[in-house]
C-alpha positions in Angstrom: 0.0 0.0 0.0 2.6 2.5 1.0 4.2 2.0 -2.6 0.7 3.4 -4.0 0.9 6.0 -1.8 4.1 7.0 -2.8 3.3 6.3 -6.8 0.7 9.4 -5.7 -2.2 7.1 -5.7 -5.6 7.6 -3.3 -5.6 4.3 -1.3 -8.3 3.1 0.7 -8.8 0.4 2.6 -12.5 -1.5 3.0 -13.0 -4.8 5.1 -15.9 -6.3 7.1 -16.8 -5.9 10.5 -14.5 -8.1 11.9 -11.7 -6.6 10.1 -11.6 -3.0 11.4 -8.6 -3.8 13.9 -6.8 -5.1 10.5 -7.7 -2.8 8.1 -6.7 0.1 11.0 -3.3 -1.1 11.1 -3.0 -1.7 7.5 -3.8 2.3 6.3 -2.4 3.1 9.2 -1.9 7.2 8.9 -0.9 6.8 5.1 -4.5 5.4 3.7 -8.4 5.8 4.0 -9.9 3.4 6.6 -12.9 2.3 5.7 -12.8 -1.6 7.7 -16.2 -2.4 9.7 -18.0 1.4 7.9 -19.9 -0.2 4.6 -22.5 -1.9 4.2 -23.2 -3.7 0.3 -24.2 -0.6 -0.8 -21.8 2.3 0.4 -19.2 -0.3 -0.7 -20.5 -0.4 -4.3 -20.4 2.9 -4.2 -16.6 3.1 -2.9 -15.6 0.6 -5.7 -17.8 2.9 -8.2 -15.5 5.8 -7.5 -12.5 4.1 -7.5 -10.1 4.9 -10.8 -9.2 0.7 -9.9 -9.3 -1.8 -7.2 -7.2 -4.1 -6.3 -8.5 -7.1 -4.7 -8.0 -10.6 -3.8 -10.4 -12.6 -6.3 -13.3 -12.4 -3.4 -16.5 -10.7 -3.5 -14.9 -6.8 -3.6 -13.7 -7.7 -7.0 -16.2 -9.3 -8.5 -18.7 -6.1 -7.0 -16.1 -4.1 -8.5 -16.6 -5.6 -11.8 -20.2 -5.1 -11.4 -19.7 -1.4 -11.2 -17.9 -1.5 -14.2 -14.8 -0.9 -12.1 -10.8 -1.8 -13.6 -9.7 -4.2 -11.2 -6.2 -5.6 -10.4 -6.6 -9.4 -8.9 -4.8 -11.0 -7.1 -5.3 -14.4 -8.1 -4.6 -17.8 -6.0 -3.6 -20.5 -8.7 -5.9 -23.1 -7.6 -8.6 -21.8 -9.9 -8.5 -20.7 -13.4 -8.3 -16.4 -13.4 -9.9 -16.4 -17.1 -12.5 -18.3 -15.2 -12.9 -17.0 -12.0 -12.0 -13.5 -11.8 -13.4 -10.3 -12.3 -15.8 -10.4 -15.4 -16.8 -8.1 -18.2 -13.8 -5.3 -17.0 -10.6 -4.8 -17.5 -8.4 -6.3 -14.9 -4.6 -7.6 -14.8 -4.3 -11.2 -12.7 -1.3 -11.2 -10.5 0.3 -14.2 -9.2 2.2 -17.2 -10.6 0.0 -19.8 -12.1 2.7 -22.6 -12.3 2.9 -23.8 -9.1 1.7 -26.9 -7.4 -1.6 -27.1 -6.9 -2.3 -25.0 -10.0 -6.3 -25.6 -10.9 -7.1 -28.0 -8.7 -9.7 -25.7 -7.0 -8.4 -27.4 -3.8 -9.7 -25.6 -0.7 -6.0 -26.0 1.5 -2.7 -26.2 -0.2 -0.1 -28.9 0.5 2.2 -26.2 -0.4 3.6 -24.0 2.3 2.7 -20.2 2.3 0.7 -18.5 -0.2 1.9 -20.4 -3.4 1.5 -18.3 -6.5 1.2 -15.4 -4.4 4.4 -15.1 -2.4 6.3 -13.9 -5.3 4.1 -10.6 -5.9 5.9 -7.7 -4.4 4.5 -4.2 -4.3 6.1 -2.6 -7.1 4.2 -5.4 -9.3 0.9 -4.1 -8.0 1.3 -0.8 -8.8 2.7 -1.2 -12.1 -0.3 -3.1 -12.4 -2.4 -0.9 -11.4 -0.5 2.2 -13.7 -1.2 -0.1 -16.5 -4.6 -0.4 -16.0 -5.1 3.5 -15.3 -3.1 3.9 -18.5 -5.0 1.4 -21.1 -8.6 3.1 -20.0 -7.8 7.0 -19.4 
């Protein structure tokens, strides 16, 4: 996040109810903290405004999509992204898709860590997300 910030991007930060402590630390004094504030519809309307989100591929990025929001994914390989991510927008998948485990929609990994995802850094997220902003100026 702090490598958005200092691209000169707006960051902010959404999560459930359960997740304010999280999200809190996370912006901490460098991003919005919205963790625990939206409900379905304020956060629609958050993801609306955005210029692009970048999300896990959950819910956010698939409501994203919805809004006709650019989304940057970040994509566990145990599912295929052409399938299962963000739909009907343009997005830019993140994450190695050669790994063990690769779609085999398999609900705990064998492998330890976050395989597929361990090897995204920052800097790959926001030149992702410069891409994107880019392409659809």
């Amino acid at each position: 996040m702090a490598l958005l910030v200092e691209a000169g991007h707006r960051v902010v930060v959404t999560g459930g109810p359960g997740e304010a402590e999280l999200t809190r630390r996370v912006s901490g004094d460098m991003a919005v903290d919205l963790g625990g504030r939206t409900a379905l519809r304020t956060l629609a309307g958050v993801l609306r405004s955005a210029d692009v989100v970048t999300s896990g591929t959950t819910g956010p990025a698939h409501l994203a999509a919805a809004v006709r929001t650019p989304v940057v994914s970040l994509c566990t390989p145990v599912v295929p992204a052409e399938r299962w991510g963000p739909y009907g927008v343009p997005s830019m998948p993140l994450g190695d898709r050669a790994v063990p485990g690769a779609d085999s929609r398999a609900r705990h990994s064998s492998v330890p860590g976050r395989p597929g995802l361990d090897e995204v850094t920052g800097q790959d997220v926001v030149c992702a997300v410069q891409k994107l902003l880019t392409a659809h100026a």
